[in-house]
ROLUM-419722 format. One line per 8 residues: their letters; for each residue x, y, z of C-alpha. Coordinates in Angstrom, 2 decimals, always signed. Example, Ala and Ser with C-alpha at 12.3 -4.5 7.8 and 13.67 -1.06 7.14 Angstrom:
! residues 2
AS) +12.30:-4.50:+7.80 | +13.67:-1.06:+7.14;
//
This chain:
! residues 569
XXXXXXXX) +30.15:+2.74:-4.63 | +31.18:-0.75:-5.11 | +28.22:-2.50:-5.03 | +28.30:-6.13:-5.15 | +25.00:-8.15:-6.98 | +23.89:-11.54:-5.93 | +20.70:-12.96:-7.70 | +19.01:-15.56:-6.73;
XXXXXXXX) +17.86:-17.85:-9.28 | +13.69:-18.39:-9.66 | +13.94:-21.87:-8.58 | +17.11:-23.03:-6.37 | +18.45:-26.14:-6.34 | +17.28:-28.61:-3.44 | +21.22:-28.79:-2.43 | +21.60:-24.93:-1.72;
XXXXXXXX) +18.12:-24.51:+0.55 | +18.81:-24.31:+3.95 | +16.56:-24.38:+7.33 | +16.93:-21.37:+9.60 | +19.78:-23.24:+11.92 | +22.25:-23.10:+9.49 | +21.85:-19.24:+8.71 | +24.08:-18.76:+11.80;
XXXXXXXX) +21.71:-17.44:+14.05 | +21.59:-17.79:+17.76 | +19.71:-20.56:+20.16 | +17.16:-18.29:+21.29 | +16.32:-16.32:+18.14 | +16.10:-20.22:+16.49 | +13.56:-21.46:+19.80 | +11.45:-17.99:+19.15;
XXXXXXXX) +11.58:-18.61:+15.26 | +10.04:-22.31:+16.38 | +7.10:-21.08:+18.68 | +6.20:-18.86:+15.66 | +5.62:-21.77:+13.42 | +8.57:-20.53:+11.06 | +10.18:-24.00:+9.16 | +12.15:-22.75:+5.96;
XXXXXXXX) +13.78:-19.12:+5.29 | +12.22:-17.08:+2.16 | +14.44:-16.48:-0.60 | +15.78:-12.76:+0.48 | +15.91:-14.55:+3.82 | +18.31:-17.16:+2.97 | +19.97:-14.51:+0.76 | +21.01:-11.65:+2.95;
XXXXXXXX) +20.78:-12.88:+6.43 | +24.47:-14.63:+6.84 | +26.07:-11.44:+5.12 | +23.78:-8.77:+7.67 | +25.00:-11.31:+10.71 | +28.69:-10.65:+9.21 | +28.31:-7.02:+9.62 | +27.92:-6.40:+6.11;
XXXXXXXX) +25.84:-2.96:+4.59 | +22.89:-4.05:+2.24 | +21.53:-2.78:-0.57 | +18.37:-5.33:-1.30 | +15.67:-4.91:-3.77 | +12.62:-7.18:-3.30 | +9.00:-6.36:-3.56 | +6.22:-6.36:-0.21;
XXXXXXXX) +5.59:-9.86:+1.28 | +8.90:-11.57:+0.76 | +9.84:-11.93:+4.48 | +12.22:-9.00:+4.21 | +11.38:-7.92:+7.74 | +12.75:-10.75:+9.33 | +15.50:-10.88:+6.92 | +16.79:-7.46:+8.86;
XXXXXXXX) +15.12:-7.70:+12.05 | +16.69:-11.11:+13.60 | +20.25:-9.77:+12.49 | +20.21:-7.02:+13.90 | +18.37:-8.76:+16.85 | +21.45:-11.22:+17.40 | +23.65:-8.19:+17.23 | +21.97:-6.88:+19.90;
XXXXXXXX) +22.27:-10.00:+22.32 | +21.13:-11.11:+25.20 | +20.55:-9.15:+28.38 | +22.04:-6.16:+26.73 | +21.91:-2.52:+28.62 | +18.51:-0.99:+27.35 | +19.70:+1.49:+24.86 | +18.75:+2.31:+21.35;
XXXXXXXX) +21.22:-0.02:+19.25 | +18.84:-0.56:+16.44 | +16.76:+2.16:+14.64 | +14.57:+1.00:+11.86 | +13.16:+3.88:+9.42 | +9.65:+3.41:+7.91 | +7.46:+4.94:+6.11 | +4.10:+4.56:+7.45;
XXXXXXXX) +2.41:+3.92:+11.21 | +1.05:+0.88:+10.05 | +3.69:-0.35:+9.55 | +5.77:+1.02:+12.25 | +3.48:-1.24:+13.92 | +3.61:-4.60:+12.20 | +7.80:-4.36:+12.50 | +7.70:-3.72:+16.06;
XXXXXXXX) +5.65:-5.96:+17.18 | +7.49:-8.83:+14.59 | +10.73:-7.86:+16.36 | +9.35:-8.01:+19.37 | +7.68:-11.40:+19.22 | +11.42:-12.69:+17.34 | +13.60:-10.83:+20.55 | +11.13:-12.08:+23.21;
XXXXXXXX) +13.67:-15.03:+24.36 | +16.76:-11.78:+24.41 | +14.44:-9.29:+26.43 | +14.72:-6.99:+23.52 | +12.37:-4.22:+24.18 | +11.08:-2.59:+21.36 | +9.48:+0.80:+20.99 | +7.56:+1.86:+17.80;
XXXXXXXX) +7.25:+6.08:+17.29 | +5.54:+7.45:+14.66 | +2.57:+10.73:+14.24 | -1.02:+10.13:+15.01 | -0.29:+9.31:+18.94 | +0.47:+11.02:+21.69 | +4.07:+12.09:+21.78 | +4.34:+11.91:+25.43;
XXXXXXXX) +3.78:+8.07:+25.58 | +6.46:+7.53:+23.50 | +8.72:+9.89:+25.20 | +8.29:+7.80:+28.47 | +8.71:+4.62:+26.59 | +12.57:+5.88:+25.50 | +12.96:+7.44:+28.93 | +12.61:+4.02:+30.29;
XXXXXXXX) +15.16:+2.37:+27.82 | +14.91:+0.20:+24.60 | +17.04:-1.50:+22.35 | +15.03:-1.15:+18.88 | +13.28:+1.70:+17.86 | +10.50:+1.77:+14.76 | +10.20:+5.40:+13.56 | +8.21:+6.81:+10.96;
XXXXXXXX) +10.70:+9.76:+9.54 | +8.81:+12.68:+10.39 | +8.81:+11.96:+14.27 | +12.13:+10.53:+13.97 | +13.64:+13.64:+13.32 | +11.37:+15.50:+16.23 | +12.37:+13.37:+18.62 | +16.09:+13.66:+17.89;
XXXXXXXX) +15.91:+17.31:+17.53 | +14.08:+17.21:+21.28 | +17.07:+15.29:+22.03 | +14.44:+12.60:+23.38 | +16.02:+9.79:+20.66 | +19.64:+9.27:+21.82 | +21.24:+8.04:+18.53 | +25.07:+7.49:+19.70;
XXXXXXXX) +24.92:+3.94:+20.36 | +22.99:+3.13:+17.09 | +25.12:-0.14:+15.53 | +22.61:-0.68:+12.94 | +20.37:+1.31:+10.87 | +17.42:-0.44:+8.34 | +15.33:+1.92:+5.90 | +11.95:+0.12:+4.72;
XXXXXXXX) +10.61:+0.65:+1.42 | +12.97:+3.13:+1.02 | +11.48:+4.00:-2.37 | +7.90:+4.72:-0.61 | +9.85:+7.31:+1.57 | +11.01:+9.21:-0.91 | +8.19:+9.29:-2.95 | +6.62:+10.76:+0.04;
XXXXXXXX) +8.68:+13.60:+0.49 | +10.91:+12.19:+3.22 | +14.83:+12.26:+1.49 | +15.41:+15.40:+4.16 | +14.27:+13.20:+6.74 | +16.03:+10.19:+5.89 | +19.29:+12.41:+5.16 | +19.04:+14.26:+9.08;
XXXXXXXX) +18.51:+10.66:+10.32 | +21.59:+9.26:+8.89 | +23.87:+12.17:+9.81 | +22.76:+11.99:+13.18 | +23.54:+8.28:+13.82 | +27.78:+7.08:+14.02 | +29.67:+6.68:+10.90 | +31.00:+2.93:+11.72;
XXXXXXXX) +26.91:+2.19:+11.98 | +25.55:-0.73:+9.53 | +23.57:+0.31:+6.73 | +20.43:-1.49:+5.52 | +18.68:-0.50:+2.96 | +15.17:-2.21:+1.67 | +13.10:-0.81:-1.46 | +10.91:-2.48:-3.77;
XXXXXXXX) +12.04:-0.12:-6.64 | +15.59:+0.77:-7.32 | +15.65:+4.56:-8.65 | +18.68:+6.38:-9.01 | +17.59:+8.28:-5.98 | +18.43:+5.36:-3.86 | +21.82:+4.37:-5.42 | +22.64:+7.71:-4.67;
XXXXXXXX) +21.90:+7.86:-1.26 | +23.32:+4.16:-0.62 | +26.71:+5.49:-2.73 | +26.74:+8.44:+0.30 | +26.10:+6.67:+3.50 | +26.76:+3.18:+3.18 | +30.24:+0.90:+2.97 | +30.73:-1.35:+0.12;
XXXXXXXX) +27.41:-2.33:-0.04 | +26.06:-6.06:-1.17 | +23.10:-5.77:-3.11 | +20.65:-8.49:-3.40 | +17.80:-8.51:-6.05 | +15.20:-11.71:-5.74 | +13.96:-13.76:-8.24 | +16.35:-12.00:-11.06;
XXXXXXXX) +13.58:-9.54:-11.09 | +12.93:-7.40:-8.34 | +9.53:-5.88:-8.75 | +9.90:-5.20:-12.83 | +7.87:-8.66:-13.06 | +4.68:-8.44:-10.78 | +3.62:-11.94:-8.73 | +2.55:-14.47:-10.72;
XXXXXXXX) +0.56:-15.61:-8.22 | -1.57:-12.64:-8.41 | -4.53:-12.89:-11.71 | -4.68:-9.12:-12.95 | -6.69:-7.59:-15.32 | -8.04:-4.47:-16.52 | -11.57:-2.85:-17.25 | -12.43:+0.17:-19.47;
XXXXXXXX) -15.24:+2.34:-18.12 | -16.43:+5.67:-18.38 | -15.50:+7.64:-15.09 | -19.78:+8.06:-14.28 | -20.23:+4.67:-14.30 | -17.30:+3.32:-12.36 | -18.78:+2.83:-8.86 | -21.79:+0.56:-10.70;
XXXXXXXX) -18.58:-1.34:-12.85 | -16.88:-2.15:-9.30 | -20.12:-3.80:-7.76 | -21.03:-5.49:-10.50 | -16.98:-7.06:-10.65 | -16.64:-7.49:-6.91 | -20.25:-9.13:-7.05 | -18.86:-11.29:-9.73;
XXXXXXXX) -15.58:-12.06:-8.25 | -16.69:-12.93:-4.42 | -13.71:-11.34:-2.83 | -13.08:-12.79:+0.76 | -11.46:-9.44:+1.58 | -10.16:-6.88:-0.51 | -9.07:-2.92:-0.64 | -9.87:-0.83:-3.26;
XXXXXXXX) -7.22:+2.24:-3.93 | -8.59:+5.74:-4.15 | -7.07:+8.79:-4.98 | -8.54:+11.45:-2.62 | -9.92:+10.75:+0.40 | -13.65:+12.28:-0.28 | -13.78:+9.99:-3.28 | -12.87:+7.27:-0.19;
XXXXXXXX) -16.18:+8.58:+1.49 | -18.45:+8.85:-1.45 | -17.34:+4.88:-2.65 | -17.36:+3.52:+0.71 | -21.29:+4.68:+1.23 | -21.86:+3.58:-2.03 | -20.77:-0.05:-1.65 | -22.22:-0.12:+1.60;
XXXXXXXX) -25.35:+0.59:-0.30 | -24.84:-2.72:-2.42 | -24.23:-4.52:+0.62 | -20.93:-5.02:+1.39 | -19.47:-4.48:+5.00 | -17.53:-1.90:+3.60 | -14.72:+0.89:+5.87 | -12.97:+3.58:+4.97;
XXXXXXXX) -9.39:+4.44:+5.75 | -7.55:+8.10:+4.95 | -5.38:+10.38:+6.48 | -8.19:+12.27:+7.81 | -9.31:+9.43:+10.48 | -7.38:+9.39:+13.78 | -5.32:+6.98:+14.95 | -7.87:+5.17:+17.24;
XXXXXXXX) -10.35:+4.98:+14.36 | -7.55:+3.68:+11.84 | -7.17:+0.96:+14.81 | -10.83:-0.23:+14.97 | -10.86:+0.00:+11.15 | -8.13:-2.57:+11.20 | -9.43:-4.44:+13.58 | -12.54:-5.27:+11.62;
XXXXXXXX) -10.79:-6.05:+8.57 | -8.58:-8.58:+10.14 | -11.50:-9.87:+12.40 | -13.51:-10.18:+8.77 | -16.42:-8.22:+10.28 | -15.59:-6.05:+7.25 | -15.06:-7.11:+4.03 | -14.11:-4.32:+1.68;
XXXXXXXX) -11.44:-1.49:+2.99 | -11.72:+1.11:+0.85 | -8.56:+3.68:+1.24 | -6.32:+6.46:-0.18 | -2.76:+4.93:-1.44 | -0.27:+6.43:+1.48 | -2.87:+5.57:+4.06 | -2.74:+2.03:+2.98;
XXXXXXXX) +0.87:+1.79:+2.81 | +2.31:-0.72:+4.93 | -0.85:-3.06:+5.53 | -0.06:-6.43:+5.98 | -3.95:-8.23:+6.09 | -3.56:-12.25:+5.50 | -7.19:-12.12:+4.54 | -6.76:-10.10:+1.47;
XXXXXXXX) -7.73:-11.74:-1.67 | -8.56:-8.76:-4.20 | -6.58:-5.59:-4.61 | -8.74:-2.71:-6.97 | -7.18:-0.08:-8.40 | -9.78:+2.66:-8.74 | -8.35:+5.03:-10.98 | -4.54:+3.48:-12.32;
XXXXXXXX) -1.72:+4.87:-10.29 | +0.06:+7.45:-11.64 | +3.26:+6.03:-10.90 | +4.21:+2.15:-12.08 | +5.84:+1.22:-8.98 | +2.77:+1.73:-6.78 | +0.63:-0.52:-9.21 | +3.33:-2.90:-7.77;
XXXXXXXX) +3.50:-1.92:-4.20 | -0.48:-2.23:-4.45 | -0.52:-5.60:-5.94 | +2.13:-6.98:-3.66 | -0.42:-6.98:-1.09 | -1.62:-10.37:-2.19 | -0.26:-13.20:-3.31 | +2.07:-13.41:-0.75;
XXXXXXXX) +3.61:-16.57:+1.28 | +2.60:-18.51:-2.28 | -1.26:-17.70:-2.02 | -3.22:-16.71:-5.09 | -4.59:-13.38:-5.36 | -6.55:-11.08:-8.11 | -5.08:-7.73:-9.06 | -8.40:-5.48:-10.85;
XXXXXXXX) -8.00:-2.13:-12.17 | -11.00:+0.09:-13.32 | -9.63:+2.65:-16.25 | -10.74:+5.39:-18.67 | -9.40:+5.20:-22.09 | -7.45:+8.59:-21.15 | -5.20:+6.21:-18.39 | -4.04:+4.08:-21.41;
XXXXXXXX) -0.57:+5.94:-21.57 | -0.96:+5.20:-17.68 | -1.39:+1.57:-18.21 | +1.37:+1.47:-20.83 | +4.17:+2.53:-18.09 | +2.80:-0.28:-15.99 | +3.77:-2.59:-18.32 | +6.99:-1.26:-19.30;
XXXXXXXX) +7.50:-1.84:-15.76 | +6.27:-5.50:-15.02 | +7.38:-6.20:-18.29 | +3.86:-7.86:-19.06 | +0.39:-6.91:-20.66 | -2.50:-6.51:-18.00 | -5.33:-8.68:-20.07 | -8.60:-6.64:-20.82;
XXXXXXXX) -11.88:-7.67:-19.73 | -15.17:-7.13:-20.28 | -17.44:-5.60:-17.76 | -20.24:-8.14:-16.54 | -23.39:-7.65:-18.04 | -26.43:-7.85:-15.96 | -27.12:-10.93:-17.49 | -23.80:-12.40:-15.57;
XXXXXXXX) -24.71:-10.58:-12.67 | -27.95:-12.67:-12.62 | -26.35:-15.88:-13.33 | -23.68:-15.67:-10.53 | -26.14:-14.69:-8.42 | -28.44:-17.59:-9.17 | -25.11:-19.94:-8.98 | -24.28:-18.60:-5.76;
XXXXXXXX) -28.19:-19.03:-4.05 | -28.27:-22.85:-5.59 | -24.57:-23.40:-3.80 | -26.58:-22.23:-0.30 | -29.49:-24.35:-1.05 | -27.64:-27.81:-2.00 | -25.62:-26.45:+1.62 | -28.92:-26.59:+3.20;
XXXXXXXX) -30.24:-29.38:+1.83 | -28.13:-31.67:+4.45 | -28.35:-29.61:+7.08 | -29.53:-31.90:+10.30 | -31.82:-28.76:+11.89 | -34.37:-29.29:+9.01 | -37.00:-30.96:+10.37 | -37.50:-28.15:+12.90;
XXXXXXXX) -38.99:-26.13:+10.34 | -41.66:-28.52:+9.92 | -44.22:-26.41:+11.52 | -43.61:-23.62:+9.11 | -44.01:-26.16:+6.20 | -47.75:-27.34:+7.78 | -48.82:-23.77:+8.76 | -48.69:-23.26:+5.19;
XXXXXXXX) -49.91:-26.69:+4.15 | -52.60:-25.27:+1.78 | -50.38:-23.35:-0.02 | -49.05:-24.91:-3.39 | -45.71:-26.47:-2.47 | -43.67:-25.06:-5.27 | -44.96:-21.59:-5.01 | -43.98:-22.08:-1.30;
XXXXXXXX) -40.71:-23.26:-2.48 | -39.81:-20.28:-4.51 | -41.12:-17.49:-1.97 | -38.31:-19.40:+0.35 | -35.63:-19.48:-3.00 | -36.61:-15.28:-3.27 | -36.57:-14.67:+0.86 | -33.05:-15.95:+0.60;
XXXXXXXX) -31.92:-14.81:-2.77 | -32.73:-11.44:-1.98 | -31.27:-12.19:+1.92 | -27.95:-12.75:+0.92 | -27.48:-9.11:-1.18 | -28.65:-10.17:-4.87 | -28.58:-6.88:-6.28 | -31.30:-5.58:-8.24;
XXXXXXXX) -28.76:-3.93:-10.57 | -30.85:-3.44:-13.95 | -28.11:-0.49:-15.56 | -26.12:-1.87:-18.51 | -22.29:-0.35:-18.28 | -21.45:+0.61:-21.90 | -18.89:-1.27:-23.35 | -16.05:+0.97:-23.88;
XXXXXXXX) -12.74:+0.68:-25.77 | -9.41:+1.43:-24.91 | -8.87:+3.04:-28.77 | -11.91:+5.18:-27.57 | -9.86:+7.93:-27.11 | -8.72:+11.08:-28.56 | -5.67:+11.18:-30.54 | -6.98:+9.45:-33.56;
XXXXXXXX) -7.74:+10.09:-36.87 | -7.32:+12.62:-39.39 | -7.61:+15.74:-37.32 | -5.16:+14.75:-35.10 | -2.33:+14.21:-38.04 | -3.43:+17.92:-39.05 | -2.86:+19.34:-35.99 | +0.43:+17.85:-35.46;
XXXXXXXX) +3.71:+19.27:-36.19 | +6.82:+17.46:-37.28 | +8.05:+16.37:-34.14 | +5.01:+14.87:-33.34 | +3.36:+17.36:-30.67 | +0.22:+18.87:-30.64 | +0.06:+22.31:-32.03 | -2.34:+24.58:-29.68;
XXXXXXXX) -3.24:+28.41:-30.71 | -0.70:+30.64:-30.96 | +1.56:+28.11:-31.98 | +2.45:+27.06:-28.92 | +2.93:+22.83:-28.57 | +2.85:+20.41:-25.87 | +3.00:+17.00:-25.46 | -0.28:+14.51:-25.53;
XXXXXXXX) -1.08:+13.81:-22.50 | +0.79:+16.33:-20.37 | -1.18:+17.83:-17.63 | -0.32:+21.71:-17.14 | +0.80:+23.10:-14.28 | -1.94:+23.79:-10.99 | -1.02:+25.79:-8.01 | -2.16:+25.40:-4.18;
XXXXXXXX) -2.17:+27.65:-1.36 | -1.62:+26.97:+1.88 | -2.06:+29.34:+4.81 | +1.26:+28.22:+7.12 | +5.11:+28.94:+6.10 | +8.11:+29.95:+7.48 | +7.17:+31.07:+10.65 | +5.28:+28.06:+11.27;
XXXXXXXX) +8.47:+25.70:+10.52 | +7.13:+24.43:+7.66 | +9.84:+22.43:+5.11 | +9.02:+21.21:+1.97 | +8.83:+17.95:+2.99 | +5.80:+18.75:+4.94 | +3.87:+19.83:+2.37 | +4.60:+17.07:+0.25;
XXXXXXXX) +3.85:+14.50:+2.89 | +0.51:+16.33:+3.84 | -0.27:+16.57:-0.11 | +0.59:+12.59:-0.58 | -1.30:+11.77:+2.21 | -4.42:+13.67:+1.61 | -4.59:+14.31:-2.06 | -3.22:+10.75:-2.75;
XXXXXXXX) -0.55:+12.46:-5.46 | +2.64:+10.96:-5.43 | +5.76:+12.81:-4.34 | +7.04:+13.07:-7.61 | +3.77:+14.43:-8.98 | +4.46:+17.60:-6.45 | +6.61:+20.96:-7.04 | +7.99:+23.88:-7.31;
XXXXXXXX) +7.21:+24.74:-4.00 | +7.71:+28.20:-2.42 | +7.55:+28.87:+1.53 | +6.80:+32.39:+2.70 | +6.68:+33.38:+6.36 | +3.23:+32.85:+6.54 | +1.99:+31.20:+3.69 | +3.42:+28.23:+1.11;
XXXXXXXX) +2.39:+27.74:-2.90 | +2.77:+24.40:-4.07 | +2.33:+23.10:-7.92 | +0.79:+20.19:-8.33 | -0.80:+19.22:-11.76 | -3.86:+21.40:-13.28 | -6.04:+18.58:-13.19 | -5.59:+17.52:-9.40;
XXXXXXXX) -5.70:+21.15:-7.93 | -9.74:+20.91:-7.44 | -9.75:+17.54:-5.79 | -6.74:+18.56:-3.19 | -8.69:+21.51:-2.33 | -11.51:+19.14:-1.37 | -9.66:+16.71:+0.03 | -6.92:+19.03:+2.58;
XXXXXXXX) -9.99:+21.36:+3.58 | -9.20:+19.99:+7.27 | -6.02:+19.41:+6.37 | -2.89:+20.15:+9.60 | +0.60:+20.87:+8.77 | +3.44:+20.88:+11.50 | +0.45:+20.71:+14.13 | -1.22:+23.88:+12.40;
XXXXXXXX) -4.55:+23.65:+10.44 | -4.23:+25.09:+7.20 | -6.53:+26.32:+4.95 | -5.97:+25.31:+1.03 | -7.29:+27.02:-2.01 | -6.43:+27.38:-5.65 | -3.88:+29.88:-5.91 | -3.85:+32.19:-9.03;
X) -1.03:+34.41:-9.88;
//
């Protein structure tokens, strides 16, 4: 593949910015760019948009929230035209619903002036709606992968007139079990098509499919960095706390921090449940979002996020994927991800459009190997923190009740308490005064938190000291009875079973994608897997097998519910 790399420095110089008008874009997509408020192209904008208008194929690498969909979407838009004959020309690949939904509609709102119509398909939703929408003609379609590939194979999703082709977070797709997918899609669609291809991550997995079904490729990396370097706009830091104490250790930080909205990352979707009562408990308006909610409740969810009638969405990783909530100011990690580039994708969810945001992750001193990777990755050290004491709970508590007072204090509607004030004219005024200060401390959620979170550290762990040099061999593993070594920190091997197979027309990529999205494992964290006609055994690691039984016991595969269970040999 002859890939071609343009950088783009961290700070251009004035003489090289340009406005959207001289990208080379049309009069109408300009006028619709102008009712949206839109004044000066991103970066990745100004980067690749002049060689996708030239018909180029792209290879870009940039992280969440750097205006990438527009970057593809108003190319291939003007490509498209005006008044064009309503047929798919345009098929963009992602890997969630949500945001199958956020593209559409941005490509919509950007091909208004055109009459582009636009039709998003993805699980979750009645097929049948979005067979009528392509029965009545479109010009883009938004697909997840999955129902991509059902539709063409119904022969619903007419693909011969497809003149450009964009796969999102192409990374997040294959960590999700999708490269089949993605590899039917592109076969099915003309050779002469044009090739985009988005990922905030650039494994070999995606140079290798780019060097089989794209054409001399540009690639474009932003900022010299990609996502190796995580927004410095975003404040991160770390906590160490035992695993018991965790949900107390997140109150106490969120109480500290004030978020105006945040998510906090959970592994399994049960463990979504269980914190999500628990911080509604403390107070917070808090929801919960997983893979086992249906579409209409993921809706309302969203709705009260964005609305800020909830405060604190509280979610599994791949049901997450692909929000895009202005609001957000916090991102939690829970547990730390087991893969580095999702500690990205997660923190990429603030700091965008050059906001501030605050990046938290709650860890046991077993994740520090975890932690480590990170920052191999970002190529910087997450700093450490203390856990507040209840002392600083207290105190920002206080802070925050004298902040509503002084508020108060010139308020123009006090005088019409007056009558409450001489109704209780006998009473002694200060003690009066400080039953009002408690009504209202305790009115505005001070907690009565009175546990102190031991103060753990990260060297806590196992793995020092002199019986760990004894038990080590010389090529520094771990010697276990029998002789037999392995390396510290290696989980062993787990099995699932899963009551559909063959006969049910189950592929391996629907088991990992039912896995990822219920079990909140990443794609890479699943395998071998095995399909029989009427059952499937999948290995996932030792330590996870428990929780995925849990969390896929109403789990459906191809349309069929499945019962899981541990399976032993």
């Amino acid at each position: 593949m002859n890939v071609k790399t343009q950088e783009t420095p961290d700070e251009e110089p004035e003489s090289v910015e340009i406005g959207f008008d001289g990208l080379g874009l049309c009069p109408e997509l300009l006028e619709a760019l102008n009712d949206l408020g839109y004044e000066e192209p991103t970066p990745i904008q100004r980067a690749t948009m002049p060689l996708l208008i030239g018909g180029a194929d792209l290879l870009g690498q940039a992280a969440t929230g750097t205006g990438k969909t527009a970057a593809f979407a108003l190319p291939a838009l003007q490509a498209i035209g005006a008044n064009a004959a309503a047929v798919p020309s345009v098929l963009v690949v992602v890997p969630t619903r949500e945001l199958a939904v956020q593209v559409s509609e941005a490509m919509f709102k950007y091909g208004r002036k055109l009459g582009i119509k636009v039709c998003p398909v993805f699980g979750g939703q009645p097929i049948y709606r979005q067979l009528k929408s392509l029965k009545r003609g479109v010009h883009v379609v938004v697909a997840t992968p999955g129902r991509a590939v059902d539709l063409i194979n119904r022969g619903a999703l007419e693909l011969g007139a497809i003149r450009t082709v964009v796969l999102d977070e192409a990374d997040e797709m294959l960590d999700m079990g999708f490269a089949d997918d993605i590899e039917a899609i592109l076969k099915a669609t003309p050779d002469d098509r044009q090739t985009v291809l988005f990922s905030a991550t650039m494994p070999a997995r995606i140079t290798s499919i780019a060097k089989r079904y794209q054409r001399s490729p540009e690639r474009i990396e932003i900022g010299r960095r990609g996502p190796e370097t995580s927004n410095a706009l975003v404040r991160q830091s770390v906590y160490f706390v035992q695993r018991r104490h965790k949900p107390t250790a997140l109150g106490r930080v969120l109480d500290i921090e004030g978020p105006t909205a945040a998510i906090v990352f959970c592994r399994t979707r049960i463990e979504v449940d269980e914190l999500t009562a628990t911080m509604s408990g403390r107070g917070y308006r808090a929801e919960a979002l997983h893979g086992g909610l249906d579409q209409q409740q993921r809706d309302r969810v969203m709705g009260r996020l964005k609305s800020g009638s909830a405060e604190l969405l509280i979610a599994t990783d791949v049901a997450a994927r692909g929000l895009d909530v202005d609001s957000l100011t916090h991102v939690v990690n829970y547990d730390v991800p087991s893969a580095a580039e999702s500690y990205v994708h997660r923190i990429g969810r603030v700091g965008r459009a050059g906001r501030s945001g605050v990046a938290i992750t709650l860890a046991e001193p077993k994740e520090k190997r975890l932690l480590a990777n990170i920052e191999r990755l970002t190529k910087q050290k997450i700093p450490v923190e203390r856990v507040p004491s209840v002392a600083d709970l207290r105190s920002k508590q206080i802070d925050v009740t004298v902040a509503a007072i002084r508020e108060e204090l010139v308020a123009e509607d006090l005088p019409d308490f007056d009558g409450v004030l001489e109704a209780l004219g006998t009473e002694d005024q200060r003690v009066v005064t400080l039953a009002a200060i408690k009504l209202l401390h305790e009115a505005r959620g001070a907690s009565q938190d009175e546990v102190e979170i031991p103060e753990i550290s990260p060297q806590n762990d196992r793995g020092k000291g002199k019986r760990n040099k004894r038990d080590r061999n010389k090529n520094g593993r771990e010697k276990k009875k029998g002789g037999s070594t392995r390396r510290p920190g290696d989980s062993s091997p787990g099995f699932l079973y899963i009551s559909v197979g063959r006969n049910a027309g189950v592929r391996p990529a629907d088991l990992v994608g039912a896995i990822a999205n219920e079990a909140g494992l990443p794609g890479r964290d699943v395998g071998p897997i095995r399909i029989s006609d009427n059952f499937s055994v999948v290995g996932i690691p030792e330590d996870a097998v428990a929780d995925a039984c849990k969390a896929m016991s109403s789990t459906s595969v191809r349309g069929k519910k499945a019962k899981v269970r541990r399976y032993v040999e």
